[in-house]
N, C-alpha and C positions, 0 to 999 in steps of 0.2 A: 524580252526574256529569251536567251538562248533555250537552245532544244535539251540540255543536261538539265537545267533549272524545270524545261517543264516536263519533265516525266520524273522529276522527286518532288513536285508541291501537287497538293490538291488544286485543281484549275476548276474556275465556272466559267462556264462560254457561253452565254445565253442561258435558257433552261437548264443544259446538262452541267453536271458534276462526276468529273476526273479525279478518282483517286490517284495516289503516286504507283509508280510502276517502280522498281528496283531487278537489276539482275537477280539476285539473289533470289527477289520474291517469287521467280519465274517456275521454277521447278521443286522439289519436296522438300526442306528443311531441315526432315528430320534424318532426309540421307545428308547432306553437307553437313549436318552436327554428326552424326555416326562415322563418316569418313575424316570429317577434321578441315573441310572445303569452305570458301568461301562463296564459289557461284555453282552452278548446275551444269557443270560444262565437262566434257572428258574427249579426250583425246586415244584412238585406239591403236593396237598395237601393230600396225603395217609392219609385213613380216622382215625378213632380212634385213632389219634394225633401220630400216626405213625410218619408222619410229625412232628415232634414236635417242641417246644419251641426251644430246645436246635439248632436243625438243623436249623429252622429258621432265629435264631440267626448267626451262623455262615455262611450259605450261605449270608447274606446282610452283613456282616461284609465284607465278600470277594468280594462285588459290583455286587451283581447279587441278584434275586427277589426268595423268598421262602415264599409260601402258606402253613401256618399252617393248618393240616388237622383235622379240626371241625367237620364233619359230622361222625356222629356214638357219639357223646359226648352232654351231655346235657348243657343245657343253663349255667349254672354256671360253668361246666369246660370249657367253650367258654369263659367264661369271665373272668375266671382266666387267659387263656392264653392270651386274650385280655391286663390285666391288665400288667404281666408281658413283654409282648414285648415293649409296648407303656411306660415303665418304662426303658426298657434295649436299644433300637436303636433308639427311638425317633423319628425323622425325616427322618433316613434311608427306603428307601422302602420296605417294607412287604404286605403282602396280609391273607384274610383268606376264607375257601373253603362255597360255601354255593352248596349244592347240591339238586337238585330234591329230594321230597319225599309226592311223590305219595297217598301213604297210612299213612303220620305224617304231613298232609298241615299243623296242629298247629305248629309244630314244625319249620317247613321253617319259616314261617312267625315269630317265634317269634325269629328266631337266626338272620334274616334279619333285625328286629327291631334293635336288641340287636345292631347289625353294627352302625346302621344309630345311636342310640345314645352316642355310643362309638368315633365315629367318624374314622371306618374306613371305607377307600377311597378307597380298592381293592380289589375286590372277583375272585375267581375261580369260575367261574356255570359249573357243570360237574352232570354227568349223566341224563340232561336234553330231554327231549322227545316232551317238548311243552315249551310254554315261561307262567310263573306263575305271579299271582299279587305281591305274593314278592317279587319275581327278581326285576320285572319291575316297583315297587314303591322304590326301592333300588335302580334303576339307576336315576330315574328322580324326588326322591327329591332334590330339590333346583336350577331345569334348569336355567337359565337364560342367560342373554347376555353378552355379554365383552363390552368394550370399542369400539371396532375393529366392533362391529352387528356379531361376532361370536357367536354360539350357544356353552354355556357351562356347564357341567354336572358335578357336584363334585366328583361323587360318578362313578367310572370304573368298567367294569365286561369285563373280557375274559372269553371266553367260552369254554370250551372245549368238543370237539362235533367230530363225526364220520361220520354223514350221510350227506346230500347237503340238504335235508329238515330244520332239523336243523339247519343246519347253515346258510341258506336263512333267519330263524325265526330271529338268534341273528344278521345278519349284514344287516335287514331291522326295519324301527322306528315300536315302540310298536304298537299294534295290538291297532283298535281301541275300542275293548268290555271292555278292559284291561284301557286305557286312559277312557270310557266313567265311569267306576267303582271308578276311580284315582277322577275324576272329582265328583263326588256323593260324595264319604267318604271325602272330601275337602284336600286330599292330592296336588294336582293340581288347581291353576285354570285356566279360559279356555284360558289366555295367556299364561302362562306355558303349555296346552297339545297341542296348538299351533305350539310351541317352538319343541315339542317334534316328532313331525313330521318330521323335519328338520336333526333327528340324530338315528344311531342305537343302538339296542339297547345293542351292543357291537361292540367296534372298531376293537379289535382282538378277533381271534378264535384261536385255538390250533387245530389242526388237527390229533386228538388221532388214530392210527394206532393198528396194535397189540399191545396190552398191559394187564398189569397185572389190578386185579379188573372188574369192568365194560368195556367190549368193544365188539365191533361190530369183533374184529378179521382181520380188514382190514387192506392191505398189502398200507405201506408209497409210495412206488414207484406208487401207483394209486391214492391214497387217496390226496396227497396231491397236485399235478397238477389239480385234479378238483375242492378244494379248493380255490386254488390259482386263477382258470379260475372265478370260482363265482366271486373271489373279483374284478375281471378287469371288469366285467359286469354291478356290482353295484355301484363302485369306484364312477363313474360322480355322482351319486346323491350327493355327499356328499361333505365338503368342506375339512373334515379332511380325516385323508390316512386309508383305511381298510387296515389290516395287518393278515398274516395266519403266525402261529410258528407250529412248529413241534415235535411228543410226539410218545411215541409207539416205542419199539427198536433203539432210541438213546441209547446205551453204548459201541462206541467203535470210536473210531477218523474218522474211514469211514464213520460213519452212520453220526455222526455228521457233518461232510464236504459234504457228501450228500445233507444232510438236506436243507444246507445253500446254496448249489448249484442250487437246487432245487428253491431257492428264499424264504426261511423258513428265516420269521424276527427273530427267536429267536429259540431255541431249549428247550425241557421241559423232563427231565428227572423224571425215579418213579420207578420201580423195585431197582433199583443198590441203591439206596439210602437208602431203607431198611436196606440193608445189613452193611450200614455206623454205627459205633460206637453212632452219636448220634440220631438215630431213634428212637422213641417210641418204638421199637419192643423190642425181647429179647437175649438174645445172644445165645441161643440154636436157633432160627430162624435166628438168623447170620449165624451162621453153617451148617445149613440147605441149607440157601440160598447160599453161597461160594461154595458149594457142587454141585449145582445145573446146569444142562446141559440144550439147549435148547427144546429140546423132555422133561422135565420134568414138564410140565403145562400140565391143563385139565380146560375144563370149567366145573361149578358146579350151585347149584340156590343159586343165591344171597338173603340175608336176608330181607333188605329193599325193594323189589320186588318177593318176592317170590310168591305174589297171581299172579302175571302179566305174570309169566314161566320165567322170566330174569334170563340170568345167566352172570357170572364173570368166568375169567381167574385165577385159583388158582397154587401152588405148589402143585405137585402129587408126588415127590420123599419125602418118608421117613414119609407119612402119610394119615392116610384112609380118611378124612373128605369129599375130593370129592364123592367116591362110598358113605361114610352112606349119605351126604347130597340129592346125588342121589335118595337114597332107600326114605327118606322122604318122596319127591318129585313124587315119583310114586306111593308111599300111599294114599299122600294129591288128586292126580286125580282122584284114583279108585274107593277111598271111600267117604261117605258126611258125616261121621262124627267119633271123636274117635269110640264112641260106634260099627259101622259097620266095624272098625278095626276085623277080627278074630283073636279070643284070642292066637293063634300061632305066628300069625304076631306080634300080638300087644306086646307077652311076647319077642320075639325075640329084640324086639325096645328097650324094658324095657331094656333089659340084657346088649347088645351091645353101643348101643346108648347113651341112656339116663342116665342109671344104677343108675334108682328110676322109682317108677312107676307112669305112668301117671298123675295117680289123683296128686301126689305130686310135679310135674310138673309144672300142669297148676295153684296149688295154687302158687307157686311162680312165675307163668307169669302174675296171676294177680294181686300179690303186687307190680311188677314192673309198670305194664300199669295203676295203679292202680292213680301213683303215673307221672307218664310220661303223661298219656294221656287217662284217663277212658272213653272217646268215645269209644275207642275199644274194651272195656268191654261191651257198651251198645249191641256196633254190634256182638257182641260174645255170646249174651242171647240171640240174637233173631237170627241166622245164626251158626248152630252149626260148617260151614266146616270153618267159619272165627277162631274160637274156637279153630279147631285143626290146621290152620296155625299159630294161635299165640304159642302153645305147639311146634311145629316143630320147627318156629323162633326162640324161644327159645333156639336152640342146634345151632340153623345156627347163631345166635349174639352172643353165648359165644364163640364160639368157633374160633369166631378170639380176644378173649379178653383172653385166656388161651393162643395162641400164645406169643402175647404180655407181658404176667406176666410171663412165660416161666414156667408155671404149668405144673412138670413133669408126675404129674398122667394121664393125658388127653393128652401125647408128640401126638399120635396117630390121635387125633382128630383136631389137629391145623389147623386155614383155613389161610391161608400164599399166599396173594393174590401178583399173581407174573407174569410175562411176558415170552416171550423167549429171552427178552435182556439182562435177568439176567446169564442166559447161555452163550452168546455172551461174556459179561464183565468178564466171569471168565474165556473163554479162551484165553483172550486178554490179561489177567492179569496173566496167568499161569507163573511161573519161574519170576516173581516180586517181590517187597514186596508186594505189593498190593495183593498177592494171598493169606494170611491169611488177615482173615477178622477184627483182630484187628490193624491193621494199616489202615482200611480204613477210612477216615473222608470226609465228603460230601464233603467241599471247596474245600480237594484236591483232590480227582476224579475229581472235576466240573474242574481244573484247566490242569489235563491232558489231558481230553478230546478235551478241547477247542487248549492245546497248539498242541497238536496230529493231530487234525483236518487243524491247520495253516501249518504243514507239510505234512499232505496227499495234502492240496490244493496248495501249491507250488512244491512238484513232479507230480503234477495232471498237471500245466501250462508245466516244463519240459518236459513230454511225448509229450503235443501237438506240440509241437518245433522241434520234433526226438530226446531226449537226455535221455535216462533210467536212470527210475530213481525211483528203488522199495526196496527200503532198509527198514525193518520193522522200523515202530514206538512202542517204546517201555515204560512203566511206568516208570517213576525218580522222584527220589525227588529233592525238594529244587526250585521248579516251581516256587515260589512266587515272586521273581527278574524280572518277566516279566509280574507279575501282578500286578501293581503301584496300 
């Protein structure tokens, strides 16, 4: 009996009795019937369309959910990708990322718009700190009721969140300063923020663990049991199911069989996906990342946070951009402005770093902002240290887009925002084909994982029985036969 045949029949092996395992059966049901999925799998939205189209695509072709990663991209490359999915999968499930920012609230707000008249139905909110009027005019346009006096919401947002603050924010109803603002601009009215009491403002959360990008660093085996414990707290208020999925070193059939062990409705992969053929990224960061152990991350300051001290999980093998992004970062505190830069320091920045000087810099930070978002010109004549965080960003925002184009003059500088499950998957994958990086494709990783994980959790049931039962699981091809 091959290994597909024995994790869909019931097996006796001696005393014990093996039910079948199916992908599907792995994670919550009644979220894959609400979404329209066929397995428990999601794909998240790695920013600067990392994520991209292409993956997008192919993960919902293969019955499972992939967030195009929109943050880092301006309104009209949002709406290109809008354009072409809503062309190419139609009614297939997809999603698109709308993220915290902080310091571009224009920008939120107008990619939040841009959803609501496009008419998508499903966002990732990820790197969130507080719950924003965007968000929360993007979940509760168009509340109303069902036939049934169900409260219903057109518009889904899962969250993907690290802290229990947090996540208390998105799986309790919008705040009422939020609803009372909703109600004034005539988004709302007051039987709709009525309405809106009754629901949260996200049904599921992702439970982001260590991971690559934005994260808190926090270890899955904690994070996601206190997750899980919020949802059984707040559960009774509601009539529909709060749901917790799990993110953050998923890439290997244990993690993933954990996950779901754990009670994780869904699991949400993002480093190993990069490394897939159809990622935004570039194929010299393919290689990079294929290369890549799990000791090779560092955390560094993130671009779109960088006045706040936030940092991100980047790749530290095979490139400096963590230490210069560092050095920035301890410039941008010492000093209040370029000018009190000393001209040592400041030439060392020029040479290494920048390699132009300053002044010619910040002219091109301000044709960009110019044109993006000239508020931050305003606050940059009158606050000279805003001035030179916008010059610094400048190196911390290109420098994951020189990744991505796979610009070899700047190999050095690439910020390769990455995990330690990126390490994990490639030694899971060592002695595969899957161990060159150009055989990877998202679906099919997404499909080992999952089939992997149906075999770790039916020798997971043997053991409990007395029956040994530790034979590795290994990568194959030709999975698709068990994924109808």
């Amino acid at each position: 009996m091959n290994d597909i045949e024995a994790i869909s029949r019931s097996l006796r092996v001696g005393s014990a009795i093996v039910p079948p395992v199916l992908p599907r059966d792995l994670g919550d049901r009644t979220f894959l019937d609400e979404l329209g999925l066929r397995y428990p799998y999601v794909t998240g939205s790695m920013a600067n369309g990392i994520a991209s189209v292409e993956l997008v695509e192919a993960i919902s072709r293969a019955g499972m959910l992939g967030f195009f990663g929109a943050a880092g991209l301006s309104v009209t490359r949002v709406r290109q990708a809008i354009d072409r999915l809503q062309a190419s999968l139609g009614q297939q499930p997809f999603g698109f990322n709308l993220i915290h920012s902080p310091n571009e609230p224009r920008l939120e707000a107008e990619v939040a718009e841009l959803y609501h008249t496009c008419g998508i139905r499903l966002v990732e909110a990820s790197a969130y700190l507080d719950l924003t009027l965007p968000l929360v005019r993007y979940r509760l346009r168009g509340i109303h009721t069902g036939a049934d006096g169900r409260v219903i919401c057109p518009n889904r947002v899962i969250a993907k969140v690290s802290r229990i603050e947090v996540a208390t924010r998105f799986f309790s109803p919008a705040p009422e300063r939020l609803l009372a603002e909703l109600l004034r601009e005539g988004t709302l009215t007051a039987a709709q923020a009525e309405l809106a009491q009754r629901v949260p403002v996200a049904q599921e959360i992702t439970a982001e663990a260590d991971s690559g990008g934005h994260t808190d660093n926090r270890p899955a085996i904690t994070l996601i049991p206190t997750l899980l414990a919020l949802r059984d707290r707040l559960q009774p208020r509601y009539d529909v199911p709060l749901r917790v999925g799990a993110a953050g070193g998923i890439a290997t059939p244990e993690a993933v069989a954990a996950a779901f062990q754990m009670g994780a409705a869904y699991v949400l992969t993002g480093s190993i996906n990069q490394a897939c053929r159809e990622s935004g990224s570039s194929d010299a960061v393919r290689e990079m990342l294929a290369q890549a152990e799990q000791a090779d991350v560092i955390m560094a300051p993130a671009a779109d946070m960088f006045e706040m001290g936030v940092k991100l999980q980047v790749l530290k093998r095979g490139t400096m951009f963590a230490m210069r992004a560092a050095r920035l970062y301890e410039c941008y505190r010492n000093y209040a402005s370029l000018e009190a830069i000393p001209a040592a320091e400041r030439q060392t920045l020029e040479k290494t770093i920048f390699r132009a000087p300053l002044d010619t810099i910040w002219a091109e930070t301000q044709a960009f902002w110019r044109e993006r978002d000239p508020v931050q010109l305003e606050r940059a004549a009158q606050e000279p240290k805003h001035r030179m965080a916008l010059v610094f960003r400048w190196y911390l925002g290109l420098s994951s887009r020189w990744a991505n184009a796979g610009e070899p003059t700047r190999r050095m500088d690439y910020q390769v925002w990455c995990g330690p499950a990126m390490g994990a998957f490639n030694e899971w994958v060592r002695g595969s084909y899957l161990e060159d990086w150009r055989n990877r494709q998202v679906a099919d990783v997404a499909r080992n994982l999952l089939w992997g994980a149906c075999v770790r959790t039916r020798q997971h049931l043997l053991r409990l029985q007395g029956v040994p039962a530790n034979e590795p699981v290994r990568p194959r091809r030709g999975l698709e036969e068990m994924f109808p």
